[in-house]
N, C-alpha and C positions, 0 to 999 in steps of 0.2 A: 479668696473670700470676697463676694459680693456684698455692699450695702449701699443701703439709700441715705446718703449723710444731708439732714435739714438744711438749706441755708438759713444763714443767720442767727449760728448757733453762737453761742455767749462761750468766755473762755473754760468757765465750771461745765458746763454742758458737753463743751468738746473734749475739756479734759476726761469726764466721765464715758464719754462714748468711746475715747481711746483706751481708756481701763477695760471696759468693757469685750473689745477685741484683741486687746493683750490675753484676756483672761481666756477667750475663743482661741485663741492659737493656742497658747499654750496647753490645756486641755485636750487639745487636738495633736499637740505633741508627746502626750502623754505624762502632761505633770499634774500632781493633784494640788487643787486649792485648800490650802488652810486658812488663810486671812485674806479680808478687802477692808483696805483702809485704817490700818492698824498706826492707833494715834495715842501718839502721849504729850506733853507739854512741852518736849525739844521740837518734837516734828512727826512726820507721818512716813510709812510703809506703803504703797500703793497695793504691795500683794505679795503675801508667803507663801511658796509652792516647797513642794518637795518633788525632788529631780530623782531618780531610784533612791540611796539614800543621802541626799544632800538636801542641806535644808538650803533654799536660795529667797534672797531678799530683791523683789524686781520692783524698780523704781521705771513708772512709764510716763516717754514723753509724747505728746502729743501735737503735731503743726499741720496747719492748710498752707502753709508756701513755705520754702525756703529762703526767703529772703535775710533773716536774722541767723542764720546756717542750721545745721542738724539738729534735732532735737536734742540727741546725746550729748553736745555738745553744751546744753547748758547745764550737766550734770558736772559743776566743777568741783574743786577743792573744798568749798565751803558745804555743798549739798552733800558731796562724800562723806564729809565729817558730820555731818547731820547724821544720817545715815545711818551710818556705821554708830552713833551714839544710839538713833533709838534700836537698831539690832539689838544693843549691849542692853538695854533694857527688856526686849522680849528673852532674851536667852537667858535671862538672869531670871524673868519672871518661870519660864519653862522650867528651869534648876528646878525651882521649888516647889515647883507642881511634880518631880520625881522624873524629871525624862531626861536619859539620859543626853549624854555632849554627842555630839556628830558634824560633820566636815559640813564647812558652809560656804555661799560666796555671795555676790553682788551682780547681777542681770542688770542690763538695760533695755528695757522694751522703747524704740522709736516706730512710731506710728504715724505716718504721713500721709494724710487723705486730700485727694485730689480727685475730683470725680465720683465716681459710682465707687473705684474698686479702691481700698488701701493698703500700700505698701506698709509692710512689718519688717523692720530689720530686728532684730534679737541677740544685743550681743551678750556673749558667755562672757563670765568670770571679767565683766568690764572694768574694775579699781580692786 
């Protein structure tokens, strides 16, 4: 996947343009979007897909160097538990809207832009 990434993009902006191509791959991988930006007062969801039928919560990071290391790697223990609290909150709010329970899990989209082209790494069932 080719793009032209601005310079001097601010960290909201990069963040969103890495959402942005998380949401392009994955779509091109063949998952359907149900959520962007799915926010409650713990925390946020960056994107709910459904993988055939697995519902997946993908939390995406996004860096211009590795200097500070991976981007997934700042998905630690505390953003896990974030996380995973506001899931428990969509799934709870889903109950009651009558849809059934189905197998779920936790994505990491890393999005590394450097240049023109950016790497995606994607990992499954990452916590």
């Amino acid at each position: 996947m080719k793009t032209m990434v601005p310079n001097g993009l601010n960290r909201k902006n990069l963040g969103d343009l890495g959402e942005r191509l998380a949401e392009g791959y994955l779509t091109a991988e063949g998952y359907q979007i149900l959520c962007r930006k799915y926010r409650t007062k713990i925390g946020e969801i960056d994107l709910i897909v459904m993988n055939d039928d697995c519902l997946v919560f993908v939390e995406v990071k996004t860096r211009r160097t590795k200097s500070y290391g991976e981007g997934f790697e700042a998905v630690n223990y505390k953003k896990q538990h974030t996380l995973r609290r506001v899931a428990d909150q969509y799934l709870t709010y889903e109950k009651q809207q009558g849809k059934p329970d189905m197998s779920m899990r936790f994505d990491v989209v890393d999005v590394f832009i450097q240049g023109e082209t950016p790497a995606i790494n994607h990992i499954k069932n990452a916590f």
